[in-house]
C-alpha positions in Angstrom: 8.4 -11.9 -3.8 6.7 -15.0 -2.6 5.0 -15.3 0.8 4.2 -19.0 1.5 4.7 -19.9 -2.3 2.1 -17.0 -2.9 2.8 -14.5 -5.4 2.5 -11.6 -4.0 1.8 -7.5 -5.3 5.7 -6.9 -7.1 5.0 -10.2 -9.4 2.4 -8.9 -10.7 3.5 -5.7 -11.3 6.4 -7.1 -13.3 4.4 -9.5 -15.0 1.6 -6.3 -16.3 4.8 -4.4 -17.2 6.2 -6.5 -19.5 2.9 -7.9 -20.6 2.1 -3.9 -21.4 -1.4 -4.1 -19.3 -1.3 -0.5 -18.2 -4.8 -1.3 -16.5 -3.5 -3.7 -14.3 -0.2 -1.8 -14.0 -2.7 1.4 -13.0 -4.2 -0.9 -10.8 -1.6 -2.1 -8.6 0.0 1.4 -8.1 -3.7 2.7 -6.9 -3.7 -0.2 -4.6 -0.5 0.8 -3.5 -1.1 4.3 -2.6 -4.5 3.4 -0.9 -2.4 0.7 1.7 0.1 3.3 2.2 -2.5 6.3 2.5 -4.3 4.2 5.2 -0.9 2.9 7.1 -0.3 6.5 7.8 -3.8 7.8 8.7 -3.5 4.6 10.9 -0.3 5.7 12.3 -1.4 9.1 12.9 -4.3 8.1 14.7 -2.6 5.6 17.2 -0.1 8.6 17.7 -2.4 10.4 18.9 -4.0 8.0 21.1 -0.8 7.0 22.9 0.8 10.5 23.0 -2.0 12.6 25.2 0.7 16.1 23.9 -0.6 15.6 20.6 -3.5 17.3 19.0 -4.8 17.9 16.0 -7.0 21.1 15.4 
């Protein structure tokens, strides 16, 4: 994907695939899980800030 002619996260990925650099390959997928580990802690939180029923204990 390209966002304003900027290669973005999934080009790379490709590109360390078939260039067989697992570092970078390791890299991108520990990105990955970070951004989508803090979208739902994110989520969670303003969940809990607009919905006054919801608690966590």
């Amino acid at each position: 994907e390209m966002v304003f002619a900027w290669p973005g996260m999934g080009r790379l990925l490709l590109q360390a695939v078939g260039n067989r650099d697992f570092e970078v390959v390791q890299a991108v997928v520990f990105v990955t899980a970070l951004l989508v580990t803090g979208a739902n802690l994110v989520a969670d939180v303003l969940c809990a800030v607009v919905d006054p029923r919801v608690r966590y204990e």
